[in-house]
PAGUSE-477565 format. One record per atom (N, C-alpha, C): residue number from 1; residue in three letters; y, z, x. Coordinates in steps of 0.1 Angstrom, whole numbers, plus 5000, padded with zeros to 4 digits. Atoms other than C-alpha are relative to their C-alpha. Layout:
# residues N
n  res  c2  c3  c1
NUM  ALA  Y  Z  X $
...
This chain:
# residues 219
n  res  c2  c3  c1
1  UNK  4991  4992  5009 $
1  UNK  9331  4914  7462 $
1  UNK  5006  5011  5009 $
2  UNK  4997  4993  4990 $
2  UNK  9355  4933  7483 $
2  UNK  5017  5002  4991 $
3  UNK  4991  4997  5001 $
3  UNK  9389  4946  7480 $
3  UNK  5012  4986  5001 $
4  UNK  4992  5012  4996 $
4  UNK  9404  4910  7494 $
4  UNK  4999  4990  4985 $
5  UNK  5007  5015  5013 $
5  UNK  9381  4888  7469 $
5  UNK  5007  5010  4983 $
6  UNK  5002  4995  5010 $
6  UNK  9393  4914  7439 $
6  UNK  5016  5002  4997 $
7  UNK  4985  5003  5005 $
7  UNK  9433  4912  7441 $
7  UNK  5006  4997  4988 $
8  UNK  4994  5008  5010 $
8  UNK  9441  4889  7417 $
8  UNK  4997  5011  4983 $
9  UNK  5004  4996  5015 $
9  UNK  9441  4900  7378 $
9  UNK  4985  4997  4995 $
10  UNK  5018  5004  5007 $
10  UNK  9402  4898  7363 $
10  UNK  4997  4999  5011 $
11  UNK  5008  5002  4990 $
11  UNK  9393  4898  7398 $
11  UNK  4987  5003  5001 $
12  UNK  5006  4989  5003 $
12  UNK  9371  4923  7394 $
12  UNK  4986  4990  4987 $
13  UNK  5007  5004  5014 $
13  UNK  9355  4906  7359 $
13  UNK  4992  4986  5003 $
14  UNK  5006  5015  4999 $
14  UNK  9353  4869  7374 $
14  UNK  4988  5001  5005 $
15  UNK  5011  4998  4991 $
15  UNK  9332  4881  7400 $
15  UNK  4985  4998  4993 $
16  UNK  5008  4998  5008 $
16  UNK  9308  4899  7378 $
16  UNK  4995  4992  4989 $
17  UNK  5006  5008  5006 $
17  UNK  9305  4877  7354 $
17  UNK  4995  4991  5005 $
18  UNK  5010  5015  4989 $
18  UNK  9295  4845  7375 $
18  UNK  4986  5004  5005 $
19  UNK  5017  4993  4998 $
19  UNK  9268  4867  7388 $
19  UNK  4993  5004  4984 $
20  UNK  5008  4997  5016 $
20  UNK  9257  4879  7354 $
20  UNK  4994  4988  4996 $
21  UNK  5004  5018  5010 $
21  UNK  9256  4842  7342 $
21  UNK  4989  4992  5007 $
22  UNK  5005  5009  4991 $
22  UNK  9235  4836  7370 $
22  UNK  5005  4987  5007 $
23  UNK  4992  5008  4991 $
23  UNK  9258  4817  7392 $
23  UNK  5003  4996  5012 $
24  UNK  5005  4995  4983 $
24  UNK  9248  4830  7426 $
24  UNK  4994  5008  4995 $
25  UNK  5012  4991  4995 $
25  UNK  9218  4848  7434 $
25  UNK  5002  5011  5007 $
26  UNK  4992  4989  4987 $
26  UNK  9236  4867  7458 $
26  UNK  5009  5007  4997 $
27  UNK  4985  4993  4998 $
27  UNK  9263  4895  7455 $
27  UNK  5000  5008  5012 $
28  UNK  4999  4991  4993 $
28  UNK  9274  4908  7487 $
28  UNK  5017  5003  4997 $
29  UNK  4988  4991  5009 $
29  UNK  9302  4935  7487 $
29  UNK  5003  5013  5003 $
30  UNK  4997  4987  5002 $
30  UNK  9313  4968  7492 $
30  UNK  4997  5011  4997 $
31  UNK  5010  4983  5006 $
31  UNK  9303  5006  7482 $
31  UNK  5006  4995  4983 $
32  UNK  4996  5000  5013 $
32  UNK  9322  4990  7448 $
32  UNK  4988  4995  4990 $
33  UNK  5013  5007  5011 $
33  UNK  9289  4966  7435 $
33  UNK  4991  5009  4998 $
34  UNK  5012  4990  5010 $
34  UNK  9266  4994  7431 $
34  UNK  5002  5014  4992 $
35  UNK  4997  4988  5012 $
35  UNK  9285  5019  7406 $
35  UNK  4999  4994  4987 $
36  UNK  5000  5004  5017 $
36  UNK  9274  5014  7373 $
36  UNK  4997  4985  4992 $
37  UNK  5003  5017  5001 $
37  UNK  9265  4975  7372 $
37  UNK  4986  5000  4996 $
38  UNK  5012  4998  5007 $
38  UNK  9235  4969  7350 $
38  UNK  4994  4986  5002 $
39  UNK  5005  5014  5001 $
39  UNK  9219  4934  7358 $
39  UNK  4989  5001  5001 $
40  UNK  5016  4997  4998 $
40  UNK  9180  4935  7348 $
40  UNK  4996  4990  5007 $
41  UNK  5008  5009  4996 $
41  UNK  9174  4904  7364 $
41  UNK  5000  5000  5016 $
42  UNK  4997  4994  4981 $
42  UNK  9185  4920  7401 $
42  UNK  4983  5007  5003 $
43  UNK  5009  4997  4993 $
43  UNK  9152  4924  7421 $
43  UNK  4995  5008  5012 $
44  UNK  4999  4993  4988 $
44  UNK  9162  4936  7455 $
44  UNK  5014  5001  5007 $
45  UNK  4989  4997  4998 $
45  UNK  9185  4954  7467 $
45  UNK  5002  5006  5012 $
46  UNK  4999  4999  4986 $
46  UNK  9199  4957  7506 $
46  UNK  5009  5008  5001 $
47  UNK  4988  4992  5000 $
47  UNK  9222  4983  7518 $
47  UNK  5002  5000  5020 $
48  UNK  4997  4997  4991 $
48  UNK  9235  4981  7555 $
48  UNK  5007  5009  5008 $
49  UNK  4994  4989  4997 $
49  UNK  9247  5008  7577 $
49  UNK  4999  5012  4998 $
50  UNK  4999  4990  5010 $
50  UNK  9238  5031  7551 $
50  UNK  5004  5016  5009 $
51  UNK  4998  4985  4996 $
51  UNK  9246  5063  7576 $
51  UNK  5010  5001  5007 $
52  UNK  4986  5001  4994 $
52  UNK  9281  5051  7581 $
52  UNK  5009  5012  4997 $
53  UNK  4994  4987  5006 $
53  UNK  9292  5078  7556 $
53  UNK  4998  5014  5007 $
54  UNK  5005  4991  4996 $
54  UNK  9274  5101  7570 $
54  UNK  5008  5011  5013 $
55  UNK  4989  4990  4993 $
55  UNK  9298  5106  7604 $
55  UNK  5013  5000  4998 $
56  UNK  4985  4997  5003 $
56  UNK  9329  5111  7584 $
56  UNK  4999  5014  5002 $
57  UNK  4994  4986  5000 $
57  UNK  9349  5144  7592 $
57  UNK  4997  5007  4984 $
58  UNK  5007  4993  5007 $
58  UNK  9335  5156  7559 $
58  UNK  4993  5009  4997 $
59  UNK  5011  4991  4997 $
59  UNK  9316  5187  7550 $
59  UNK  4991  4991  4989 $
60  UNK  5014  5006  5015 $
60  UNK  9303  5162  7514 $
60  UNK  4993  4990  5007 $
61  UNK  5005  5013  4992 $
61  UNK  9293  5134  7539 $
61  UNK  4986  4996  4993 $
62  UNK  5008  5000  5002 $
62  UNK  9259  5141  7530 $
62  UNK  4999  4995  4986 $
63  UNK  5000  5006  5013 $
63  UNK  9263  5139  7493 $
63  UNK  5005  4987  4996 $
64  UNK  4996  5011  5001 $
64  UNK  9284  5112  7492 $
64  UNK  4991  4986  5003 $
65  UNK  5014  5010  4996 $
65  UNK  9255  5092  7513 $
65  UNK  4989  4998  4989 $
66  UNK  5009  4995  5015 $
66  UNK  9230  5105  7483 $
66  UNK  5005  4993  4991 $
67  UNK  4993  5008  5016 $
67  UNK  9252  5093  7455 $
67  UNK  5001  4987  5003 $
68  UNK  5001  5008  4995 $
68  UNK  9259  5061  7474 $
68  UNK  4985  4992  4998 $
69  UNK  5012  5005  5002 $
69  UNK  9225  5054  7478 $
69  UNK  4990  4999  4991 $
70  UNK  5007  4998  5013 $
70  UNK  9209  5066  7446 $
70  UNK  5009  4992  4991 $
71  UNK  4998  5011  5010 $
71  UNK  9227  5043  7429 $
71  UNK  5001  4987  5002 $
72  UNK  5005  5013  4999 $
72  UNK  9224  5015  7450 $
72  UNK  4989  4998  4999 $
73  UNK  5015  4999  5008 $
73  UNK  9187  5018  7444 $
73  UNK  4994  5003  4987 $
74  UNK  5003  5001  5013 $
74  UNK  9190  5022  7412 $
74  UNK  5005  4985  4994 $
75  UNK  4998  5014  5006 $
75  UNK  9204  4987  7407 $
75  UNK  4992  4990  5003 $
76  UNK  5010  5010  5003 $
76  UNK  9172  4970  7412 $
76  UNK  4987  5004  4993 $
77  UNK  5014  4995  5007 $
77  UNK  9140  4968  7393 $
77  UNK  5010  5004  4982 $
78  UNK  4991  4995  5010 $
78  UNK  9164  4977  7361 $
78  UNK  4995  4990  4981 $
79  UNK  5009  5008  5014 $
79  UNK  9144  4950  7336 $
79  UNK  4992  5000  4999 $
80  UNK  5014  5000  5002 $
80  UNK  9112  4940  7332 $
80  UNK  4988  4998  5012 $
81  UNK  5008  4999  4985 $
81  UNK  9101  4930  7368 $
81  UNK  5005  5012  5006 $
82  UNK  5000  4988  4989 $
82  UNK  9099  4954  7392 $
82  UNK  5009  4996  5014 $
83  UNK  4992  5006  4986 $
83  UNK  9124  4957  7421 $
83  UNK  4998  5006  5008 $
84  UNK  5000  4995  4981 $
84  UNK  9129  4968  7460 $
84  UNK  5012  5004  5006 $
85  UNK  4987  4998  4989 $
85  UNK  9155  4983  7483 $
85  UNK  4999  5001  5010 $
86  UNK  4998  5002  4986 $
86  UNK  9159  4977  7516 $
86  UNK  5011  5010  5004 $
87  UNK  4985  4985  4990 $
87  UNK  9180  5007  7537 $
87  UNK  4998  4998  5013 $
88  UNK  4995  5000  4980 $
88  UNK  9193  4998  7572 $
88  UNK  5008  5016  5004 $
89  UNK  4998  4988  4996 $
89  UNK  9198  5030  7586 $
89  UNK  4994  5004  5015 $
90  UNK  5004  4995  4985 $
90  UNK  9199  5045  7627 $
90  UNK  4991  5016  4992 $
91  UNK  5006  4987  5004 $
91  UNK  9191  5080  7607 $
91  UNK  4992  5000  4992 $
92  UNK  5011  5002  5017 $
92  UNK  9160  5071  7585 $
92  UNK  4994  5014  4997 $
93  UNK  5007  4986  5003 $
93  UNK  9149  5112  7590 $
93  UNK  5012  5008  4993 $
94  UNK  4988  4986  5007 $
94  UNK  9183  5127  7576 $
94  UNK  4996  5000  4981 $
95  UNK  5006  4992  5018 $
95  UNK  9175  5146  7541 $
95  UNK  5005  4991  4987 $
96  UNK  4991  5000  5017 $
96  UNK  9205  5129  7521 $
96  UNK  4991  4985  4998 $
97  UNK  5003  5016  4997 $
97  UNK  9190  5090  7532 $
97  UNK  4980  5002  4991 $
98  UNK  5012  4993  5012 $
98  UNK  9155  5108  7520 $
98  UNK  4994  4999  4987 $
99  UNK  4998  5001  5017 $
99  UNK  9158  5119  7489 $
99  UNK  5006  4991  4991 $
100  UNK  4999  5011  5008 $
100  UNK  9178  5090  7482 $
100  UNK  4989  4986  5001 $
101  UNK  5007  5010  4998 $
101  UNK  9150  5068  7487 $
101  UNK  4985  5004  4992 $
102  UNK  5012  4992  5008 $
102  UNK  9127  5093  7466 $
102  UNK  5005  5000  4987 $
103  UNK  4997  4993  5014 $
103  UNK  9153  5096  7437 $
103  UNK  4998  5013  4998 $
104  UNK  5003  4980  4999 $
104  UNK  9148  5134  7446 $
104  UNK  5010  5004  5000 $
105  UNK  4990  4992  5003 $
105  UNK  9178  5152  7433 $
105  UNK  4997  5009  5002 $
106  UNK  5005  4987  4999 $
106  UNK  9163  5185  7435 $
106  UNK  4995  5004  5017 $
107  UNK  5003  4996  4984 $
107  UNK  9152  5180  7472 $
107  UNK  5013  5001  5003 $
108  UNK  4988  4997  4986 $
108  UNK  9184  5171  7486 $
108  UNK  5007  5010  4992 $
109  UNK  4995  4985  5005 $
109  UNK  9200  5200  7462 $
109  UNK  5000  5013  5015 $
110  UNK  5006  4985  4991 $
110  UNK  9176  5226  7481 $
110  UNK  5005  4998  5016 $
111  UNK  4997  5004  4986 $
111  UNK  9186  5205  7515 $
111  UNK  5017  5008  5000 $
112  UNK  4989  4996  4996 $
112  UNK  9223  5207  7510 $
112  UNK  5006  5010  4997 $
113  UNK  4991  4989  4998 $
113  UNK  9230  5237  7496 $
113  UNK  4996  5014  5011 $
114  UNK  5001  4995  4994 $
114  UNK  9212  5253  7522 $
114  UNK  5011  4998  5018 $
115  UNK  4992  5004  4988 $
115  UNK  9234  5236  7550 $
115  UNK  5016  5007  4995 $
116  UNK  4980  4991  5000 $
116  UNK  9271  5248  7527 $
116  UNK  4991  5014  5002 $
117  UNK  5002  4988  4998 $
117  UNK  9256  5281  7525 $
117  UNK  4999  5004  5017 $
118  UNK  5001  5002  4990 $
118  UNK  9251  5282  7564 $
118  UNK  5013  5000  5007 $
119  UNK  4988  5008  4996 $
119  UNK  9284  5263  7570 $
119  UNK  5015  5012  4996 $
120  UNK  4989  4997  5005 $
120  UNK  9303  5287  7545 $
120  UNK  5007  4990  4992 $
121  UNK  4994  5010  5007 $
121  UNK  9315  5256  7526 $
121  UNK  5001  4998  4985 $
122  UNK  5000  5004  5016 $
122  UNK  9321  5249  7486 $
122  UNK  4986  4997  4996 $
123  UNK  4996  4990  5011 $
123  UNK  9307  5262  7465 $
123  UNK  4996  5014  5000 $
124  UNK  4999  4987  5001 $
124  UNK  9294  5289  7480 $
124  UNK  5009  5008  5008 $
125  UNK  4992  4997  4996 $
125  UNK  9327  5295  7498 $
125  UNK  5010  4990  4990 $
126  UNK  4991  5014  5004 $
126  UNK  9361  5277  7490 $
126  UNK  5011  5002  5014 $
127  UNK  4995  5009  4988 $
127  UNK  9383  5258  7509 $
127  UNK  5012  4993  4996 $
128  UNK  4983  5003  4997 $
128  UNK  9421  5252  7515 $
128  UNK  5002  4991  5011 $
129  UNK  5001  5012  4990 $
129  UNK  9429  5216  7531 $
129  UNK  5013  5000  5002 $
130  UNK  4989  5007  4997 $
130  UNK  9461  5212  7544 $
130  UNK  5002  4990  5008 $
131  UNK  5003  5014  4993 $
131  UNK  9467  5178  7550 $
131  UNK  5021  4993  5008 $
132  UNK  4984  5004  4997 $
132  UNK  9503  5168  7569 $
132  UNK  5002  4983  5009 $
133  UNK  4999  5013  4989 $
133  UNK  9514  5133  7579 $
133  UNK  5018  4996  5000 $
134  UNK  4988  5004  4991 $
134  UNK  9544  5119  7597 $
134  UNK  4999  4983  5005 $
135  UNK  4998  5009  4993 $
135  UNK  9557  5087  7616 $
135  UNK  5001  5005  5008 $
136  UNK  5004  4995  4989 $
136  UNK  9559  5110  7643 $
136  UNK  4987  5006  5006 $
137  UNK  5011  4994  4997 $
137  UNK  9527  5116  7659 $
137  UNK  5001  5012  5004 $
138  UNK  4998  4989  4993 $
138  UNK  9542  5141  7684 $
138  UNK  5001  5014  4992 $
139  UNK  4997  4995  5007 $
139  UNK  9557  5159  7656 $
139  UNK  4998  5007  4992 $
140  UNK  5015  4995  5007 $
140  UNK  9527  5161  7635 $
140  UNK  4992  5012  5009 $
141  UNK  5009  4989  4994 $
141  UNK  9508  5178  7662 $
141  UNK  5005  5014  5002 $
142  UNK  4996  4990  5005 $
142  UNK  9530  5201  7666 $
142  UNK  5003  5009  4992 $
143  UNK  5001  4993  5014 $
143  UNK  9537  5212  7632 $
143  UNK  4986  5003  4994 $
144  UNK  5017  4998  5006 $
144  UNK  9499  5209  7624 $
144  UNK  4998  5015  5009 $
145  UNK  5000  4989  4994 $
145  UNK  9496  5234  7655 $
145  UNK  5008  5017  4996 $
146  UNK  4995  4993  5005 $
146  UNK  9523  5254  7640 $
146  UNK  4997  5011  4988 $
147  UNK  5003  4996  5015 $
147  UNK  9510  5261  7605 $
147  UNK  4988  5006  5007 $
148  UNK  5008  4994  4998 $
148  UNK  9476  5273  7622 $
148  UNK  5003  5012  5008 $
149  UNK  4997  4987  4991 $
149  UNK  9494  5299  7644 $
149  UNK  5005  5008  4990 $
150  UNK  4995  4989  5015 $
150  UNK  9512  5311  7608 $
150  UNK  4989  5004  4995 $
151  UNK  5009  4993  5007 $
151  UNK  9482  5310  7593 $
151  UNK  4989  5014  5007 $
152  UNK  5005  4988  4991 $
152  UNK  9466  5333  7620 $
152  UNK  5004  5011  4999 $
153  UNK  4993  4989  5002 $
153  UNK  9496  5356  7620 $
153  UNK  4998  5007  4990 $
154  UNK  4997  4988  5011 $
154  UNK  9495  5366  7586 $
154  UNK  4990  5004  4995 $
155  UNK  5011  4994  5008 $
155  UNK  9460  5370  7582 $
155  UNK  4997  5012  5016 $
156  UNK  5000  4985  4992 $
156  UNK  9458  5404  7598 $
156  UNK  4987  5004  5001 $
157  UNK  5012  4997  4999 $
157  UNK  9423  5409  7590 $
157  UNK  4992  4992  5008 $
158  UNK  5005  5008  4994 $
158  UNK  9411  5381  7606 $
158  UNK  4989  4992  4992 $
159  UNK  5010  5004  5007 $
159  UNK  9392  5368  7577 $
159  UNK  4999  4982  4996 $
160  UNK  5001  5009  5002 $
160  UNK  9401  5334  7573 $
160  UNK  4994  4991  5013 $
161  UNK  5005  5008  4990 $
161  UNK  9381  5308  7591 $
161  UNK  5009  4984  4999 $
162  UNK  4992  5009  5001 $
162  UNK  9399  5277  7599 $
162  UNK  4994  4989  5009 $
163  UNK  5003  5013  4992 $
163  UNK  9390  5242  7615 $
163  UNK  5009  4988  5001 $
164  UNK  4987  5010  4995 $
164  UNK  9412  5221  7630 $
164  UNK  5014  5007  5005 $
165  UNK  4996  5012  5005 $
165  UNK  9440  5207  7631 $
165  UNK  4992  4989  5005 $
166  UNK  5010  5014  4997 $
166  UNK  9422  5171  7634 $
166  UNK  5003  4992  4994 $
167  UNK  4996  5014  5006 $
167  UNK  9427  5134  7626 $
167  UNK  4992  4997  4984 $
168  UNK  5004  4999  5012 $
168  UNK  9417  5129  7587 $
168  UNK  4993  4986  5007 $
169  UNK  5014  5013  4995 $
169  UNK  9388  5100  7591 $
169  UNK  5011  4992  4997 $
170  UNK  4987  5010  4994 $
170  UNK  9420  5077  7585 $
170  UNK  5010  5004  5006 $
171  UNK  4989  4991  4997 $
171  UNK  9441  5088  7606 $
171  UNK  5015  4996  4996 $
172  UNK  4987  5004  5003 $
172  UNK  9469  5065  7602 $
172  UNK  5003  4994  4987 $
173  UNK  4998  5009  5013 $
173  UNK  9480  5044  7569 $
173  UNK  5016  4997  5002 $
174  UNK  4991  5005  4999 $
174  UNK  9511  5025  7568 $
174  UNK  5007  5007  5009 $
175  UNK  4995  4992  4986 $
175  UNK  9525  5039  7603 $
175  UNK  5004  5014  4997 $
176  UNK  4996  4985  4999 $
176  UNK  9524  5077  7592 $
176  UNK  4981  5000  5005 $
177  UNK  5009  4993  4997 $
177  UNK  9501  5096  7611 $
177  UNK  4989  5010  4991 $
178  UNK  5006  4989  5013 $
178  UNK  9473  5118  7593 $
178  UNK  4992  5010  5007 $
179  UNK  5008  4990  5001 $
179  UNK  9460  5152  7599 $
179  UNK  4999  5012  4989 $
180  UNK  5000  4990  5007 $
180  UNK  9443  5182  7583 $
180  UNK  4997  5012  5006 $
181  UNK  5009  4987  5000 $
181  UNK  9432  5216  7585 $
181  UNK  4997  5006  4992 $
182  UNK  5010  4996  5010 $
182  UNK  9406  5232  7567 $
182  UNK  5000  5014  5001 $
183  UNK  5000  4990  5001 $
183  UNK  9409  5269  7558 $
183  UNK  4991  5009  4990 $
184  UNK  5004  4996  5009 $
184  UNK  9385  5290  7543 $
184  UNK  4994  5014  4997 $
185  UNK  5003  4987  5004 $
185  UNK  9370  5321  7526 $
185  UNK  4992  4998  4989 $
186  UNK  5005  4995  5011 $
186  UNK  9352  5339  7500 $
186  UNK  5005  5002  4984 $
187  UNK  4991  4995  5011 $
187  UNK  9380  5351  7479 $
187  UNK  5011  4991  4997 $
188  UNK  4994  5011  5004 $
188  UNK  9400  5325  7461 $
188  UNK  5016  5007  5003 $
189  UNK  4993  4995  5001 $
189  UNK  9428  5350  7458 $
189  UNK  5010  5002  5011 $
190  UNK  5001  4999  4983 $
190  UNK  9427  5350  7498 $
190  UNK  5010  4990  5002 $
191  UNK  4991  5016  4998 $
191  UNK  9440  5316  7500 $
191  UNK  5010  4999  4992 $
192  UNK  4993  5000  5009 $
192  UNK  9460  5315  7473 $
192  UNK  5013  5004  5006 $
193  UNK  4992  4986  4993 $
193  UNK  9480  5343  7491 $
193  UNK  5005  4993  5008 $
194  UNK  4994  5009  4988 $
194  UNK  9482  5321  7523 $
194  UNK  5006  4985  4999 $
195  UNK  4998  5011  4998 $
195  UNK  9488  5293  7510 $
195  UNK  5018  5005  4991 $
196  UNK  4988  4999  5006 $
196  UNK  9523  5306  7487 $
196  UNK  5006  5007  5019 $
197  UNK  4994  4995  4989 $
197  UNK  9531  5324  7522 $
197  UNK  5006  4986  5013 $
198  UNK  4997  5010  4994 $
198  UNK  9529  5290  7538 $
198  UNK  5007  4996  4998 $
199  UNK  4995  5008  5010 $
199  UNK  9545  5271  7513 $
199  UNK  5019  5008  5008 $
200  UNK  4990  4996  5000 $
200  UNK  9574  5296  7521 $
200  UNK  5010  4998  5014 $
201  UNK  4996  5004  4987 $
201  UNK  9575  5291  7559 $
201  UNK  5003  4990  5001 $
202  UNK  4995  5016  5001 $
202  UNK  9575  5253  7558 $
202  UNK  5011  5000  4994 $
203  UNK  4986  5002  5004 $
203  UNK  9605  5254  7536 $
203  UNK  5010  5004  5008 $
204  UNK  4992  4991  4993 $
204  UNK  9626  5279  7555 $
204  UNK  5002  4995  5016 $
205  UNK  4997  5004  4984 $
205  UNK  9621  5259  7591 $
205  UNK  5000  4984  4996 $
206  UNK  4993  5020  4997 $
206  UNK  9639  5223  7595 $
206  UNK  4989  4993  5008 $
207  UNK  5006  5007  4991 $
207  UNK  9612  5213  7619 $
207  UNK  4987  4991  4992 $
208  UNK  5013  5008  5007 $
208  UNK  9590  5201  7586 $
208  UNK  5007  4989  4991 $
209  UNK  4996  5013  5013 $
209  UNK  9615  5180  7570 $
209  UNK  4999  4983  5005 $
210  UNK  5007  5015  5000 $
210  UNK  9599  5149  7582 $
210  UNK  4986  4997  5005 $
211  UNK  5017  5002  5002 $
211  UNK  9563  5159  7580 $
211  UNK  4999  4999  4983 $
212  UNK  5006  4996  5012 $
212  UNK  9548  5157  7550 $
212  UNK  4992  5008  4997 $
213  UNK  5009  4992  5007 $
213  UNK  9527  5184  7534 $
213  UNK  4992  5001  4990 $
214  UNK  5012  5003  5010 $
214  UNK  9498  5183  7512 $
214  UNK  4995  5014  4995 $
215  UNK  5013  4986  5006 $
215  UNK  9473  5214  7495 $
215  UNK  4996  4997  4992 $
216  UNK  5013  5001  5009 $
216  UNK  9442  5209  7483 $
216  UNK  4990  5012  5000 $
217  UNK  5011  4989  5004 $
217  UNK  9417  5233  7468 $
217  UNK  4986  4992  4997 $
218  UNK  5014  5000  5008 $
218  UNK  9376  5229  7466 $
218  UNK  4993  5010  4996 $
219  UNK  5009  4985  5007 $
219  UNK  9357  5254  7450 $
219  UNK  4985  4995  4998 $
């Protein structure tokens, strides 16, 4: 069950059902079969790679791994017999692969919010993504580099921390290039500030009308 096998109309339903009805023994598949799928008669359950998530340009990597995996381990054992999970993993000591294998919500809690707190990251900072893509790569870098020397300039105090510009973990998608940069602070008000001052530069110079521009907020 994958994106290819799921195309068609009821793709999605044929699947699942045939397995429900006991049809095949087997579902392999994607991060898609283990959200929310209830089959009590599932036994064991395999996950490969599992710490693929893990080196995405991400600061949630970690969570994302946790939620990932705490629910694919929750899809076995779910009736009357008792089930198993199997986790292929190079990182069997990282906290999020851990506690998902404990069902420990409260460990990896204490794990990760000591790493944002540390990092400065959401929630106990926030965080301004500007994301810009192009069919010009050149053009992109440029302009990516550009917005980071504005955003420099107008912070006078020097309070905003900033990372990047860098390749978004896809960089490309239908031949437009993709980068971001991550901007961040304490005070929401901060960004806010930089980001309408932005907004106003990009408009006012010709050199963005064939990038694209994005803003995203996490809090």
């Amino acid at each position: 069950m994958d994106l290819d096998t799921t195309k068609k109309k009821e793709g999605h339903t044929q699947i699942l059902s045939a397995f429900a009805n006991q049809e095949a023994d087997i579902l392999i598949g994607t991060q898609m079969i283990v959200k929310g799928h209830d089959f009590p008669k599932v036994t064991l359950v395999g996950v490969l790679a599992a710490d693929l998530s893990l080196n995405i340009s991400d600061y949630r990597a970690s969570e994302r791994t946790f939620q990932l995996l705490t629910q694919a381990v929750g899809r076995a054992g779910r009736g009357e017999t008792p089930g198993e999970a199997v986790i292929q993993t190079y990182q069997p000591e990282h906290y999020s692969i851990q506690a998902a294998i404990r069902q420990d919500y409260p460990g990896f809690y204490q794990e990760e919010i000591e790493y944002r707190q540390l990092m400065s990251y959401p929630p106990v900072s926030n965080l301004f993504a500007v994301r810009g893509s192009s069919m010009d790569e050149e053009l992109l870098n440029a302009g990516m580099r550009y917005i980071r020397q504005f955003l420099r300039k107008v912070d006078v105090k020097g309070q905003l921390q900033m990372i990047g510009p860098a390749d978004e973990p896809v960089s490309k998608v239908a031949d437009m290039y993709r980068k971001v940069l991550y901007v961040k602070h304490e005070d929401m008000e901060q960004l806010l500030a930089a980001k309408d001052k932005l907004e106003q530069y990009i408009e006012i110079n010709s050199g963005f009308k064939n990038i694209r521009i994005q803003f995203q907020f996490n809090q």
